[in-house]
N, C-alpha and C positions, 0 to 999 in steps of 0.2 A: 379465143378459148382461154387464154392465159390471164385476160383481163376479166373475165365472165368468176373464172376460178379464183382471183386474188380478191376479188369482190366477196365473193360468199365465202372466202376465210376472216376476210373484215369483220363480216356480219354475225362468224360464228363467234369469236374473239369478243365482242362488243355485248352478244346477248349472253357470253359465259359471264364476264365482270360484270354487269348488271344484274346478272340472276346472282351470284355470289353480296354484291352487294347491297343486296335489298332483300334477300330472301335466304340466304343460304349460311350466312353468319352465326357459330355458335353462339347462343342466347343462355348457359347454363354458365356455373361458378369457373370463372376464367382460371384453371389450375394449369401453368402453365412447365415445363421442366429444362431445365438448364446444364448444360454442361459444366457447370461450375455455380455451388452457393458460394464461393470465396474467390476474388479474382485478385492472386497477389504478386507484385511484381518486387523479386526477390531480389533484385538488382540494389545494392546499397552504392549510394550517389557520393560520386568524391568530387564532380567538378558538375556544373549545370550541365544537364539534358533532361534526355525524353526516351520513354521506353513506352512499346505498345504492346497489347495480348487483347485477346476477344473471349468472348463469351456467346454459345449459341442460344438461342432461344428455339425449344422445340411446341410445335402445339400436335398435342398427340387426338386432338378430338376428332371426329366423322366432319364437322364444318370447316370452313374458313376461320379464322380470330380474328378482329380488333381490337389493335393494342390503340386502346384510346390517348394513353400518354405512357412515354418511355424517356424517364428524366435520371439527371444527377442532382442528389441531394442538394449539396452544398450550393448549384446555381452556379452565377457567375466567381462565385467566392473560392468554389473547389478548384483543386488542383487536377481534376480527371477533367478530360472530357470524351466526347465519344463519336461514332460516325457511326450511320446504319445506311448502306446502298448507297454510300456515299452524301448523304446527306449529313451536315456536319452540326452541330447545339449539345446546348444544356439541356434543351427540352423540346421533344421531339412526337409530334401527334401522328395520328392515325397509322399505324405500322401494321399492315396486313399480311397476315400467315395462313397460306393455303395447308388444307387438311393434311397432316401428317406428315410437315414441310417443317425448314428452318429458317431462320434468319443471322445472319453474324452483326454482334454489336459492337466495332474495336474501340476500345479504352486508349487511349493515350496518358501519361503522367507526365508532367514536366517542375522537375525540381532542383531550386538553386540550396544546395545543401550547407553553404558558405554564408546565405540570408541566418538570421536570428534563432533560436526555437519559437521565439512568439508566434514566427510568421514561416517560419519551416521544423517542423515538429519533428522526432524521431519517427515515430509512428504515423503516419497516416492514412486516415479514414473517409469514407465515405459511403454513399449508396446507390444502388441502380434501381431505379422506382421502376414498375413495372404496373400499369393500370388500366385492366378494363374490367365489362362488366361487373361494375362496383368493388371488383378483387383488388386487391393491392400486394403485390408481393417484392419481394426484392433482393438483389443480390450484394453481397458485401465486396468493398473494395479497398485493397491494401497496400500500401508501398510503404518500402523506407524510406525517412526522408533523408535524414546527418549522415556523415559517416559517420561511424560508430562500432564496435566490437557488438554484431547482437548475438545473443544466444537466445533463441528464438523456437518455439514450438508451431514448429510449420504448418502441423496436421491442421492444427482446430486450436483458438483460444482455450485455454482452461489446460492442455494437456502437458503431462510433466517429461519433463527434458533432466536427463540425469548428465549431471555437469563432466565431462569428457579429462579424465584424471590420465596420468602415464606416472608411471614407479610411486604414486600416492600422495603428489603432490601438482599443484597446478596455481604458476602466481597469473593475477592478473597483475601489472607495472604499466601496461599501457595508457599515453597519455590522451589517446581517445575515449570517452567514455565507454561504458559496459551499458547496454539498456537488454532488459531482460524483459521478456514476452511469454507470458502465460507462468506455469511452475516451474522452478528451480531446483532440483532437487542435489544436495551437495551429498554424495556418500562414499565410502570406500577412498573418502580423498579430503585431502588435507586443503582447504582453497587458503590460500595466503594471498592477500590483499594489501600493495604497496601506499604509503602515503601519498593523500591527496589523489587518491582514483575515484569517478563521481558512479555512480551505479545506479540506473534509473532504471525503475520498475513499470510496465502498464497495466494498468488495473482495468478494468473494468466487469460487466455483468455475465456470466456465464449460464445459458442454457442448458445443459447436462441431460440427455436421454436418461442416462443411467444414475449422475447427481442430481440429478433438478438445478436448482438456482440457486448459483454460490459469486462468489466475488473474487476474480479473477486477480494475477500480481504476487506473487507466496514466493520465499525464498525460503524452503526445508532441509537443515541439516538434519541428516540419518542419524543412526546411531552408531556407525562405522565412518563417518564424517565429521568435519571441523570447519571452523572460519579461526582463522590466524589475520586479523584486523591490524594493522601498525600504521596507523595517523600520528602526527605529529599537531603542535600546536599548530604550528604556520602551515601545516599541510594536512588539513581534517579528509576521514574520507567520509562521504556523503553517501547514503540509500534515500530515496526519494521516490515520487513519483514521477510522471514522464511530460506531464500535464505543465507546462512552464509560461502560458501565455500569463495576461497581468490576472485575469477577472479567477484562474486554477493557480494560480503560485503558490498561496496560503491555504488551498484548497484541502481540508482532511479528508481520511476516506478512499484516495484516490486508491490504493494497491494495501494488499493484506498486511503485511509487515515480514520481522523474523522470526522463524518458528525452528526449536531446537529439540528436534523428535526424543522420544523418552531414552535415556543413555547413552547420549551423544553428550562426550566429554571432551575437557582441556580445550572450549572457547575461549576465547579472548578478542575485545574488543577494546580498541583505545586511540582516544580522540575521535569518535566517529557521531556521527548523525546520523538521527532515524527520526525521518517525518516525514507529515502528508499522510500516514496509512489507517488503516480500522485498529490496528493493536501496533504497539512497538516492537517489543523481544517478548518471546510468550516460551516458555522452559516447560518442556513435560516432564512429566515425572523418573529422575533421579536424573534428569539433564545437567550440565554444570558450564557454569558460565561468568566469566571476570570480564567488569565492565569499569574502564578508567576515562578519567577526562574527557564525557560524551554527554551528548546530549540527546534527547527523546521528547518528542512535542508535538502535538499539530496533532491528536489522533480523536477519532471518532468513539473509540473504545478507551479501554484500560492502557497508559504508559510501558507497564514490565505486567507480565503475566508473569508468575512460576506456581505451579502443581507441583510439590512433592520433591525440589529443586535443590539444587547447590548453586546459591548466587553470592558472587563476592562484591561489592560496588565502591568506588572510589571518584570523589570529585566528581559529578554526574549529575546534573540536572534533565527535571521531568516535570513539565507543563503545561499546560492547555492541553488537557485530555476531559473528553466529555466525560469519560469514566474515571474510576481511581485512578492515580501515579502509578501507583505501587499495589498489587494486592498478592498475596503470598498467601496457597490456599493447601490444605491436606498436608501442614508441617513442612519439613523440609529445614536447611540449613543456611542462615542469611547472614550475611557482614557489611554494613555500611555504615563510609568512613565519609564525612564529610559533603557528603549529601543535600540536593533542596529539591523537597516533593511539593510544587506550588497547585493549589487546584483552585481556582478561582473561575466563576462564573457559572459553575456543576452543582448538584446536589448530592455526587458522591465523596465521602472522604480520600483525601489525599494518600491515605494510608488504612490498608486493610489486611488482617491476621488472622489465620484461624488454622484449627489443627486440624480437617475433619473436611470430609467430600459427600453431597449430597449422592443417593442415587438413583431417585426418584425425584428429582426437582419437579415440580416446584414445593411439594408435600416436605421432602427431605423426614421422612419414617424408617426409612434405614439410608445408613451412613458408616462408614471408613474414617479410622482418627488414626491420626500418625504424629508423631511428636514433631513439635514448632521450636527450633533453639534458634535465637536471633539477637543478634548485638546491633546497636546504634551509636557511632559515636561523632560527636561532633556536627548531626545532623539537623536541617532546619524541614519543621513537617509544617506547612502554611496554609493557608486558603480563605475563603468568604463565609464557610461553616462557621459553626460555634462548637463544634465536635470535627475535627482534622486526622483522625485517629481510630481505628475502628479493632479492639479486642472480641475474639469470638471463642472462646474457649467451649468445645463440648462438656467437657467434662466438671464443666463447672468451678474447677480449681482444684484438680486431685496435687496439684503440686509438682507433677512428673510429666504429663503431655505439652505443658505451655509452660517454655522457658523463653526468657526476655530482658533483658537487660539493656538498658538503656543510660549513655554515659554524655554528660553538654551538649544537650540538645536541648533546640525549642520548639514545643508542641500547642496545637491548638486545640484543646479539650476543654470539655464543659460534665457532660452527665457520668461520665466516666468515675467521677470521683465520687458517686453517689452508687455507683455499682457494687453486690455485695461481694463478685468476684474478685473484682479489681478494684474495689476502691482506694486501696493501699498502691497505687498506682507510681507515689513520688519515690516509696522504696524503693523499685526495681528502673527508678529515673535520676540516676546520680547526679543533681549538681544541677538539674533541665530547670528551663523555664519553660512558667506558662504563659502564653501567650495569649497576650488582651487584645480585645478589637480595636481600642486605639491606636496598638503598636503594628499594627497590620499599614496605616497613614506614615509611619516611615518606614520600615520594616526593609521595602525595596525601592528603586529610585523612580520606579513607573509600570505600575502592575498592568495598568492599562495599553500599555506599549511593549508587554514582554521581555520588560528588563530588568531583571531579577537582581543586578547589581545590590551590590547595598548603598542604602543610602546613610546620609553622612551623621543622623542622630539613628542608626538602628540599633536595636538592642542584641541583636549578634554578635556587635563591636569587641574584639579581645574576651568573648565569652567559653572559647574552646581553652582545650588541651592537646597540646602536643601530640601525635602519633610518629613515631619517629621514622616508619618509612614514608612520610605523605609530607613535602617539602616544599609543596606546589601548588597554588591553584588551578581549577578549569581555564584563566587563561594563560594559565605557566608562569604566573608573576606570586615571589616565593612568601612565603607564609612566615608570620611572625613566628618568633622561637621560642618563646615562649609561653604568649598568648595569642593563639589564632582566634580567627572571627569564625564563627559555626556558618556553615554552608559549605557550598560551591563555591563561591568566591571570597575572596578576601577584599575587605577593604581601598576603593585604589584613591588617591587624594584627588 
């Protein structure tokens, strides 16, 4: 009787998973739901290991499912991998889910945090493909890789993380890096930043229910907040992106940049680097901001934004920006000393001025003027234009919104001088050269290689004057006393 009965369990067993498998499979849009769209393993690595977490797979339908393939992105190459029922790969076929049943998928990481960033990233990424009836869906997969100080938006990319202040002050000095994850937001507190601290930003694309599609990476000082920046020559601090293999090093674009919310005052930045992102330092309106012996380059957008701004700049080079260096928009209060806004390879001017804010872009039929007072001295404004300079005065020349003075500098202008606003252009340009397309062939020692040095017949040579608190150049090597070379740098033999 016992063998009569183990038989017809056999047999029911055998015609369930057949009729399941030939007949019983949902055939409609495979939407499948998960316990987790983000599987991240929060554990930051100080010595090689492995950490594991799963993820369920629910199939909520009246059928069976086949998951025709359940893969990790990366292949053999990822740092995940995964088991389902014990079966272990990268890529993994036919995974069957009875109706209204789960499955567990466990992820494994294993990361030597001590390897390179080329080959052990701060951040890492990947994906869990999930695929059947012609559906593709997938879940995200995260770990840290370095050790690293992160300040990290755990929720969801894109969300802003407001930087954790005590009595209104908070240094970073650590000689770990800082890698920041999604927004920054610095306010009610003072962040003082020690020389040579490297501070890596992850950018990437954001989805937004509420934003739509924005680009992820932002470092936002409030308007109750500061950055107190103190690099030294020999100890620059770096903002960058996080992206460090060979083919992303030079890569622009990679994370937003700095952004100084409207009346967020007494910045200071000095000796610091900012590259790799869509904009450099971007100033909202009556933000105020001193930038010394720094540099800003590699960007997909604009160098220095400021709207309506107090920017002081000193010894500071701005380069390879697909946009302007420099554009200084709706007025505002500008000083720079010794300066080189190079823009070569762009079709926007190196430098751009205007007193006035559209409000209806692209039309601009009404518009906002706010008076532009700006000095230049000793600055070099360069590029592959034949116009490097761009004046935009609304008001055509009342005399009172667009103030500019301009002291040993050398400029790349062409039609400017045929302008009925400005043609009187060399007046309010003390002492400037202009600057011919020949002299662009020595001008620096290798435009093509991003070395803006001077080279040894450039016409910058002993062309400045003195500023008596500026004793220095960008690379801390001292400036002649009585005749400096215009730029960023001086001279070196």
């Amino acid at each position: 009787m016992k063998v009569k009965l183990g038989i017809i369990c056999l047999i029911s067993m055998v015609l369930i998973f057949n009729a399941c498998r030939n007949d019983q499979f949902y055939s409609g849009e495979l939407m499948l739901n998960f316990s987790e769209d983000t599987l991240r393993f929060d554990t930051v690595f100080t010595e090689l290991g492995s950490a594991t977490r799963y993820v369920k797979i629910f199939n909520p339908h009246p059928d069976a499912v086949n998951i025709e393939t359940l893969a990790i992105e990366g292949g053999d190459q990822s740092f995940f991998r995964m088991n389902v029922d014990g079966e272990s790969g990268q890529n993994l076929s036919n995974i069957l889910i009875p109706s209204n049943d789960s499955v567990y998928v466990f992820i494994e990481v294993t990361i030597d945090p001590d390897n390179p960033l080329s080959e052990s990233p701060f951040v890492i990424e990947d994906k869990l493909l999930i695929n059947g009836n012609e559906t593709l869906q997938d879940v995200h997969l995260e770990a840290w890789g370095q050790n690293a100080n992160y300040i990290p938006a755990k929720n969801s990319p894109g969300a802003i993380t407001l930087l954790p202040c005590q009595n209104g002050v908070t240094v970073w000095d650590d000689p770990k890096p800082y890698v920041i994850y999604g927004i920054l937001l610095i306010d009610e507190c003072d962040l003082q930043i020690a020389a040579g601290t490297q501070i890596y930003v992850h950018g990437g694309v954001v989805n937004s229910q509420d934003l739509g599609i924005y680009n992820d990476g932002l470092i936002l000082v409030g308007p109750n907040g500061k950055i107190t920046a103190n690099g030294t020559v020999q100890d620059t601090i770096v903002f960058q992106g996080d992206r460090l293999e060979l083919p992303f090093l030079d890569d622009p674009g990679q994370w937003q940049g700095l952004r100084f919310l409207a009346e967020s005052r007494q910045n200071r930045l000095d000796n610091v680097t900012v590259k790799n992102s869509i904009f450099g330092v971007w100033l909202d309106s009556l933000a105020q901001v001193d930038i010394r012996q720094s540099k800003i380059y590699n960007t997909t957008s604009v160098g220095v934004v400021a709207i309506h701004a107090d920017l002081d700049m000193q010894n500071t080079l701005i380069h390879s920006n697909l946009n302007h260096s420099v554009q200084c928009l709706y007025g505002g209060n500008y000083n720079f000393d010794y300066c080189t806004f190079a823009s070569y390879g762009t079709d926007r001017e190196a430098l751009r001025l205007s007193n006035y804010i559209c409000r209806d872009v692209p039309f601009c039929t009404e518009a906002d003027l706010n008076t532009l007072n700006i000095q230049m001295n000793n600055c070099l404004v360069a590029g592959s234009l034949s116009e490097e300079l761009f004046l935009d005065d609304l008001t055509e020349g009342d005399g009172i919104s667009f103030n500019y003075q301009f002291k040993n500098c050398i400029v790349r202008i062409d039609s400017i001088l045929d302008d009925p606003v400005f043609g009187d252009f060399f007046n309010f340009c003390e002492n400037c050269i202009e600057l011919n397309t020949s002299d662009n062939d020595t001008l620096f020692v290798d435009i093509d290689n991003e070395d803006f040095h001077l080279d040894t017949m450039s016409v910058a040579e002993g062309k400045g004057r003195p500023i008596g608190n500026v004793l220095i150049d960008l690379d801390g090597k001292l400036r002649d006393a009585s005749t400096p070379d215009i730029g960023c740098y001086e001279f070196q033999e």
